[in-house]
C-alpha positions as a printed Julia matrix, in Angstrom:
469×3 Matrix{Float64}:
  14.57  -10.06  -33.19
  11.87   -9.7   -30.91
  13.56  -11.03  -27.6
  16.39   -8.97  -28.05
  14.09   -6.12  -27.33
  14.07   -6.89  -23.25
  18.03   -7.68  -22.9
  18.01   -4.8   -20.64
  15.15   -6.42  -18.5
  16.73   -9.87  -18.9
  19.95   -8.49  -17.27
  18.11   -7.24  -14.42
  15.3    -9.95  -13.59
  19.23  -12.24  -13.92
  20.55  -10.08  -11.28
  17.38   -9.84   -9.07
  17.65  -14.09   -9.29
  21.65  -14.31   -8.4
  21.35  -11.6    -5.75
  18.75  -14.02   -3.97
  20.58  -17.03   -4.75
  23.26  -16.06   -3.4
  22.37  -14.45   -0.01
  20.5   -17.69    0.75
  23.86  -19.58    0.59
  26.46  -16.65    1.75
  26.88  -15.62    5.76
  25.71  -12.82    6.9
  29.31  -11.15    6.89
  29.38  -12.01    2.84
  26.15  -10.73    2.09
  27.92   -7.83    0.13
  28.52  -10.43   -2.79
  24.55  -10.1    -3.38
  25.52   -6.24   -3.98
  27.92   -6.75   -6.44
  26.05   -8.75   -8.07
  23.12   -6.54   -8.44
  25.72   -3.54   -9.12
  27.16   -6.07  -11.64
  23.58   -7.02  -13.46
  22.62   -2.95  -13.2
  25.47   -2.0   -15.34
  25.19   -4.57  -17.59
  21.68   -3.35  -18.44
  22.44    0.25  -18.53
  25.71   -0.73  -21.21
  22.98   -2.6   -23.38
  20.24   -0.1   -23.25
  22.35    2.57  -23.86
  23.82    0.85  -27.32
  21.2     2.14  -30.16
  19.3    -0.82  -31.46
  20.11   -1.8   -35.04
  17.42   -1.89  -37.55
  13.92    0.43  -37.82
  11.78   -1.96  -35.57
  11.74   -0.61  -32.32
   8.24   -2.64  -31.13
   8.89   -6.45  -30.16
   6.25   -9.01  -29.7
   3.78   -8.1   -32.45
   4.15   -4.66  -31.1
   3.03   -5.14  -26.95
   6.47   -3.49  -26.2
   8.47   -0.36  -27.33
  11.87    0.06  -27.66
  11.8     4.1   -28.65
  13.6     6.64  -26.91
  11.0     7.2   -24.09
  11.66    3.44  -23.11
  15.85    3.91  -23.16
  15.38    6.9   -21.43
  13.45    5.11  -18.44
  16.18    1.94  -18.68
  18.6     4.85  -17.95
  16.71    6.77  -15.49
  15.54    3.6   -13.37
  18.93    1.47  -13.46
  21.11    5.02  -12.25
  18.45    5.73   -9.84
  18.68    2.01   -8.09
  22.56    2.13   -8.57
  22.81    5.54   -6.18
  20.33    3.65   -3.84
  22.24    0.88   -3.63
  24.84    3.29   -2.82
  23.68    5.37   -0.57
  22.41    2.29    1.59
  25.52    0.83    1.51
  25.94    1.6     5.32
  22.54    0.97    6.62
  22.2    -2.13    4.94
  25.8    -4.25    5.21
  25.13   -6.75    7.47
  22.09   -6.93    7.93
  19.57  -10.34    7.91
  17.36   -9.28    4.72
  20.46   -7.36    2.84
  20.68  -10.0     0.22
  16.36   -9.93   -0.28
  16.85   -6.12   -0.32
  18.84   -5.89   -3.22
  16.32   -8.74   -5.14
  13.79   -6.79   -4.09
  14.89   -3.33   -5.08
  15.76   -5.03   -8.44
  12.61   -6.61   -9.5
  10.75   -3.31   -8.29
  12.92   -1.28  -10.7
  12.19   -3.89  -13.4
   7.99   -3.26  -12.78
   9.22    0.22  -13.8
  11.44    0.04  -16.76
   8.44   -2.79  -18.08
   5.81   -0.12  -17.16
   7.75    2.61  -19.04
   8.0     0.27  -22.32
   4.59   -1.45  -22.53
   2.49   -1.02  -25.52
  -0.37   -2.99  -24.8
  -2.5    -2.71  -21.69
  -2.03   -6.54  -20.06
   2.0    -5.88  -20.29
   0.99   -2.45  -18.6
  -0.57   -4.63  -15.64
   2.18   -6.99  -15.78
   4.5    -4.1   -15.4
   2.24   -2.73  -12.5
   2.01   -5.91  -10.41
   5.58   -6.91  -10.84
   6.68   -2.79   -9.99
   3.92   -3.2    -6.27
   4.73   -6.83   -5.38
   7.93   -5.91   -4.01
   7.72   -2.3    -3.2
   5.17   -3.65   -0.02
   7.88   -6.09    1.29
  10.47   -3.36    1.05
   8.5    -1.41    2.85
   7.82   -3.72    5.56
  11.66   -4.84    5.85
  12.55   -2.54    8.24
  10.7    -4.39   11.04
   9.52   -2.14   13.31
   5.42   -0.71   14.34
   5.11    2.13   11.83
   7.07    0.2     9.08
   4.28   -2.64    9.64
   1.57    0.13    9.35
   2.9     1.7     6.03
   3.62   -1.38    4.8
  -0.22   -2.37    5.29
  -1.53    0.75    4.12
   0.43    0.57    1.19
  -0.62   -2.99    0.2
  -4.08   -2.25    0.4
  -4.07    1.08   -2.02
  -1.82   -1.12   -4.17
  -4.39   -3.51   -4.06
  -7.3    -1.53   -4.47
  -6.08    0.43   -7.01
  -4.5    -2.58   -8.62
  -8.03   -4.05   -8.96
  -9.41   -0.61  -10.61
  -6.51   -0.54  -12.9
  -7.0    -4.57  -13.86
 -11.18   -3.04  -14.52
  -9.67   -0.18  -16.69
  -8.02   -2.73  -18.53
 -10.97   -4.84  -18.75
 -13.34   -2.26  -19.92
 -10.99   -0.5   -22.7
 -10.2    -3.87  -23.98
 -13.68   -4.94  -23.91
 -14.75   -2.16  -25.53
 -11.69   -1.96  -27.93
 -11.77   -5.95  -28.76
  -8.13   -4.76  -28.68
  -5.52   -4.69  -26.52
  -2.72   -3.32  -28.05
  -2.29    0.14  -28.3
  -1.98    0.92  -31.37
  -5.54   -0.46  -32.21
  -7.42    1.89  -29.42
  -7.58    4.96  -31.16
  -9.04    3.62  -33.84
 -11.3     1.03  -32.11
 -12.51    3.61  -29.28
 -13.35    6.22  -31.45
 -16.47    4.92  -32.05
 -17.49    3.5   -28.86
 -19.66    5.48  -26.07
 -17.46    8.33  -24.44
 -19.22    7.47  -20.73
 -17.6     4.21  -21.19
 -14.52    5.34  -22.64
 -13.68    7.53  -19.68
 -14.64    5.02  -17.08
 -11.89    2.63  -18.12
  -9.5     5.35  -19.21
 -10.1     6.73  -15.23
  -9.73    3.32  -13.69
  -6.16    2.99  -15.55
  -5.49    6.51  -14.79
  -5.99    6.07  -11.27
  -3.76    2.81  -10.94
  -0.5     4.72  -12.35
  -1.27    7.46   -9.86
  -0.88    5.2    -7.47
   2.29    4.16   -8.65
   3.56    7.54   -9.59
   2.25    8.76   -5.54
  -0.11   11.07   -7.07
  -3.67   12.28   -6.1
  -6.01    9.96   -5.28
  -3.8     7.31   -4.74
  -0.92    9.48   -2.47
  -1.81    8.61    0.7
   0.59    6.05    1.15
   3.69    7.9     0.02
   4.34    9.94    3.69
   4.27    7.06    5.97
   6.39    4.79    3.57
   8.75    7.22    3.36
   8.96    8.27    6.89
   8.67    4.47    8.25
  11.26    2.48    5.86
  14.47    2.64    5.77
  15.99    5.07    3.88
  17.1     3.2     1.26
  13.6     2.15    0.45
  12.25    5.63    0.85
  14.79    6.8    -1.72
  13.82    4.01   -4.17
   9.85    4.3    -3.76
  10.14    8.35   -3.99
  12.02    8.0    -6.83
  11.89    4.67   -9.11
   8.11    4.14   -9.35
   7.45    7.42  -10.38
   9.77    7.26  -14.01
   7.89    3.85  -14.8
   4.24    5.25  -13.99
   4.4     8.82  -15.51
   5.94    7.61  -18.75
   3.54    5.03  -19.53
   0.8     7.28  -18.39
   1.85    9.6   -21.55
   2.05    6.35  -23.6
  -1.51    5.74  -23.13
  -2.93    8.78  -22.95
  -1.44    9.4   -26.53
  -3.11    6.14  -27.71
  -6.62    7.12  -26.21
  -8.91    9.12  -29.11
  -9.82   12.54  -28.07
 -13.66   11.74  -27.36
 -12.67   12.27  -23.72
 -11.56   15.4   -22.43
  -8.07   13.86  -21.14
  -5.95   17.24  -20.62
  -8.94   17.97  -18.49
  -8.6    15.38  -16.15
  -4.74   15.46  -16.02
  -4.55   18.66  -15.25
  -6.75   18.6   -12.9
  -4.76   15.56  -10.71
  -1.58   17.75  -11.57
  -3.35   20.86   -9.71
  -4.68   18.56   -6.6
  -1.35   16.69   -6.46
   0.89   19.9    -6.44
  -1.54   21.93   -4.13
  -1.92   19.38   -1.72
   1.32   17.8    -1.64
   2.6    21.53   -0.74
   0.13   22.51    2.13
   0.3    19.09    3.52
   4.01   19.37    3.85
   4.26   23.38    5.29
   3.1    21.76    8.87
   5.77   18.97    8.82
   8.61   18.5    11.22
  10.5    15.29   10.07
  12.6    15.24    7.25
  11.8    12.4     5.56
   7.75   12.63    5.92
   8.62   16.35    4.08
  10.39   14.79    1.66
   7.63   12.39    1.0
   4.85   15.4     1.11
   7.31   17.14   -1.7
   6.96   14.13   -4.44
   3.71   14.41   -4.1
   3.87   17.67   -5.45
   6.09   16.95   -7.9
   3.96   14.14   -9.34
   1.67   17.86  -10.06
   4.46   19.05  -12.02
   5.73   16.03  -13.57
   1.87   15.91  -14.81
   2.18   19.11  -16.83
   3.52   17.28  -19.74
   1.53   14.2   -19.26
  -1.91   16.43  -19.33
  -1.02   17.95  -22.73
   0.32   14.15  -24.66
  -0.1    14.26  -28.61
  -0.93   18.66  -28.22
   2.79   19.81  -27.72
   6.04   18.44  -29.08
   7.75   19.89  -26.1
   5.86   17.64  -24.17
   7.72   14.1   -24.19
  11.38   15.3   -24.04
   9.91   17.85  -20.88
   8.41   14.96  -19.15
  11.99   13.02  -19.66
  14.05   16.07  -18.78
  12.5    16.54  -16.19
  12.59   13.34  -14.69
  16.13   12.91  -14.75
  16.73   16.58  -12.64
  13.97   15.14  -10.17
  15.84   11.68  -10.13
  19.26   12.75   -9.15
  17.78   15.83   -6.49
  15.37   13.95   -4.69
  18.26   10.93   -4.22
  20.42   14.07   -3.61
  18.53   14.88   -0.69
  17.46   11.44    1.05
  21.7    10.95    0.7
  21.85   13.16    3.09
  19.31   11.92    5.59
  20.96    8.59    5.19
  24.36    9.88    5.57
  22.83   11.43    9.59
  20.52    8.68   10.44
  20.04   10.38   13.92
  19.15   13.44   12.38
  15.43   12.7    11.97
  13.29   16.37   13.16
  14.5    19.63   10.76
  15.14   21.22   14.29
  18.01   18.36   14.26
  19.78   19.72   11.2
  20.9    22.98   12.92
  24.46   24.23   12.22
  24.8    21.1     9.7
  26.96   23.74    7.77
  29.1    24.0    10.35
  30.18   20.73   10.9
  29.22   18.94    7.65
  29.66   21.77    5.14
  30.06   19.4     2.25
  26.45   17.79    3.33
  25.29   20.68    4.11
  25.95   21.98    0.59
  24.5    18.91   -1.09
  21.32   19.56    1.69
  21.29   23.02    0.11
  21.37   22.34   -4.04
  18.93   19.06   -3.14
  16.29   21.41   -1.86
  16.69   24.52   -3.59
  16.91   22.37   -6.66
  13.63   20.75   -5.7
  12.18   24.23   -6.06
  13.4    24.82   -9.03
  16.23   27.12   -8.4
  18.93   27.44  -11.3
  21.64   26.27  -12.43
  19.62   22.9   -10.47
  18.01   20.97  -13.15
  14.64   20.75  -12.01
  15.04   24.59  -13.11
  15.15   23.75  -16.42
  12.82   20.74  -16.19
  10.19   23.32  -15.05
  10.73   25.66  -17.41
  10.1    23.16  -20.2
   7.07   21.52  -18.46
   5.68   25.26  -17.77
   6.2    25.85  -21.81
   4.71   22.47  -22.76
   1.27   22.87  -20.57
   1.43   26.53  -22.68
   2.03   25.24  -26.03
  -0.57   22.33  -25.13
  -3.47   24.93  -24.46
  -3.15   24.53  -20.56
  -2.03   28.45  -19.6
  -4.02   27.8   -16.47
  -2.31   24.84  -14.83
   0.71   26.53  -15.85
   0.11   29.75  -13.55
  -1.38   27.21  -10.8
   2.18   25.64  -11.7
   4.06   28.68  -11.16
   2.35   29.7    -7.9
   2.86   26.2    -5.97
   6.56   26.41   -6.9
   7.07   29.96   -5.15
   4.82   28.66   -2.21
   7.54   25.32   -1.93
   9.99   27.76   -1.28
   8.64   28.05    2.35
   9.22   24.96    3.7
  12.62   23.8     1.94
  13.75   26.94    3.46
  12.16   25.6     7.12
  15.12   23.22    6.84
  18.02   24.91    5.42
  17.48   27.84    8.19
  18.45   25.84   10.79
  21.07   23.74    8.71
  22.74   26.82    7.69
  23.02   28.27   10.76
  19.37   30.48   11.76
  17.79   28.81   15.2
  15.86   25.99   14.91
  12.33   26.05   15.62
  13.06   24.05   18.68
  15.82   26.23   19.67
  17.62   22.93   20.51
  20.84   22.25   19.37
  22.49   19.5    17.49
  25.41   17.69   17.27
  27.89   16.53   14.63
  27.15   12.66   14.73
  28.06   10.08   13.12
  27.77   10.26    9.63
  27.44    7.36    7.17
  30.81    7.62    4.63
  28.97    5.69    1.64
  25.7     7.79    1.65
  28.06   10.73    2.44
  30.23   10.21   -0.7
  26.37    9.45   -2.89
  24.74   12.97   -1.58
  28.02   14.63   -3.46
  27.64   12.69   -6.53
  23.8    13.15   -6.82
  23.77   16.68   -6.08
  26.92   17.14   -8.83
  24.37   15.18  -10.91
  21.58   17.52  -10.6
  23.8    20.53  -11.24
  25.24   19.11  -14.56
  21.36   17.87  -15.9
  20.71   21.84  -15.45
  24.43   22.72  -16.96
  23.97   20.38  -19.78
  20.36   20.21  -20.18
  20.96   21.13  -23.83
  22.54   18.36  -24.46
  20.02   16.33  -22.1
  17.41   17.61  -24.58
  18.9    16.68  -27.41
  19.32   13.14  -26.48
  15.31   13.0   -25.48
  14.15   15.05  -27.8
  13.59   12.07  -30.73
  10.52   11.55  -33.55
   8.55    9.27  -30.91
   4.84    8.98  -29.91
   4.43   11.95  -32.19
């Protein structure tokens, strides 16, 4: 039956509801009931999604929503992502006023995502959008302080602006297709002028980049992540990104080939990867690097996305990989949670020394990020490098290739001084304090990443299913 289709999502928006409910009638010294209960309403969704659906229909609603293998795996992907969040934050956020709202909040932003991943038909697709941005700009903002304020703003308005150009995508394909769904575009487009086809395919385009934190739309991504709590800059570095990119494939699969698509993909994929790299060689805090870096790996996660319906390597890559990035970027803002005073790279040094168990999550987090083996971004590359191949892209893949050995220079920036080299301030640091719960989630997430790239057979097995194709 059709509504049995969005159990997973009913689970969560559930949780999102109680979690709110509940802080609103809890003390402040309680508020970690509103966790369990959004733990609680996570794992419930992740035991349903993961149980295979019985029948052959895998569409609900007269087909406006999928329920294929690309939509479990983003379930997956998005409900473990906001369950090490949660984790990870469990310090910073006990006890504080807006601990209950954060955990709504980081809920019904995950759900934008998973109904992003899934939708089928362009007005769920801006359903999905508004319901991911809504409460990604009041997590932002939560944190209370100048800069938060300005990110926050500056993320509203290029959610908003790029909101509206999305919502005129939408308006134009549909007006033009007399469809929405999209399995009636490619047949309905086909015909239609291809000056008009690629304005509304670039105005839709444009508002998943946003979402995804990719060129044009990045500029918000370094100040949200360097401004909001940690928790937050976890989630929005992470969770947006599995919603946007796979329903970017989803409709670029649907879209007839009148437009030169793996054209303009590749070319975002080549800005986002260059730029996100060059912009973050000159950085000095951790967590504005860390936001430079997804930018670039929006360029990579592109690679597959550029070359939908021209390689069958291309969905399970784009999945693959998405579940290495997942678990090392979390991997790494674990550990900046875990030393909140630790905010400068200089501030790292000898982190080895008296955090070696940080310091090697630190180390497989951002060597993994580059794409170092046994790491599973290694293998996520790899596959994403063969599918832009295979999809008649051997261009972005060498453009691909040399970004990733120019990363290498400023991961390293930090681990020198972490590991021991002098810092560039040729300051020292001390232990701290360190934060036991975001401690304990850097171990698990980096273990994570290492057994995505150990088992990435497997991995690809379980993505690798007759869908979109």
């Amino acid at each position: 039956m059709a509504p049995a289709v969005l159990l997973p999502e009913a689970a969560i928006l559930l949780g999102a509801v109680a979690a709110l409910l509940s802080g609103s009638f809890l003390p402040r010294r309680r508020q970690y009931v509103a966790r369990l209960i959004a733990v609680a309403a996570l794992a419930v969704a992740a035991g349903i999604a993961a149980v295979p659906a019985g029948g052959g229909d895998r569409l609900g609603f007269d087909g406006t929503y999928a329920a294929d293998t690309a939509t479990t795996a983003a379930r997956l992907l998005v409900i473990g992502s906001t369950l090490l969040v949660i984790w990870l934050g469990g310090d910073e956020l006990a006890g504080r006023a807006r601990e209950s709202e954060t955990y709504a909040l980081l809920l019904l932003s995950g759900l934008g995502a998973v109904v992003m991943a899934g939708a089928n038909d362009l007005l769920i697709l801006a359903v999905g959008y508004l319901l991911g941005s809504i409460p990604l700009y009041a997590l932002v903002g939560l944190e209370r302080s100048a800069a938060a304020a300005e990110a926050a703003l500056k993320t509203y308005l290029l959610g908003a602006l790029f909101g509206i150009t999305m919502l005129l995508g939408v308006s134009v394909l549909s007006g033009l297709a007399g469809a929405t769904a999209y399995s009636q575009l490619a047949t309905q487009l086909a015909a239609q002028p291809p000056a008009a086809l690629a304005t509304g395919g670039v105005a839709v385009v444009a508002g998943l980049m946003f979402k995804a934190g990719g060129v044009p739309a990045h500029f918000w991504v370094p100040d949200a992540a360097q401004a909001a709590s940690t928790t937050v800059a976890a989630f929005l570095t992470t969770v947006p990104k599995i919603g946007a990119l796979v329903a970017a494939y989803r409709l670029l699969d649907a879209l007839p080939p009148s437009v030169d698509w793996p054209l303009l993909m590749a070319l975002l994929a080549a800005a986002s990867m260059t730029l996100g790299n060059l912009a973050a060689f000159a950085q000095t805090d951790a967590r504005r690097l860390l936001g430079w870096s997804t930018v670039s790996q929006v360029g990579y996660l592109l690679l597959p996305v550029a070359v939908a319906g021209r390689s069958d390597l291309a969905l399970p890559a784009l999945l693959l990989y998405l579940a290495a990035y997942a678990a090392t970027n979390l991997a790494a803002f674990a550990v900046v949670a875990a030393l909140p005073e630790r905010r400068s790279l200089a501030s790292y040094e000898r982190l080895s020394s008296c955090r070696p168990w940080l310091a090697g999550a630190l180390l497989v987090s951002l060597l993994g990020l580059v794409g170092t083996p046994p790491a599973g971004v290694f293998v996520g590359k790899l596959t994403t490098f063969a599918a832009a191949w295979d999809g008649g892209l051997p261009w972005l893949t060498v453009v691909a290739a040399v970004n990733t050995v120019a990363s290498l220079f400023y991961y390293l920036r930090w681990l020198g001084p972490a590991f021991g080299m002098s810092s560039p301030s040729g300051a020292g640091a001390t232990s701290g304090a360190s934060r036991p719960y975001a401690e304990a989630a850097a171990l698990v997430a980096a273990a994570a990443a290492l057994l995505v790239g150990l088992g990435s057979g497997l991995v690809w097995a379980m993505v690798d299913a007759p869908l979109l194709r």
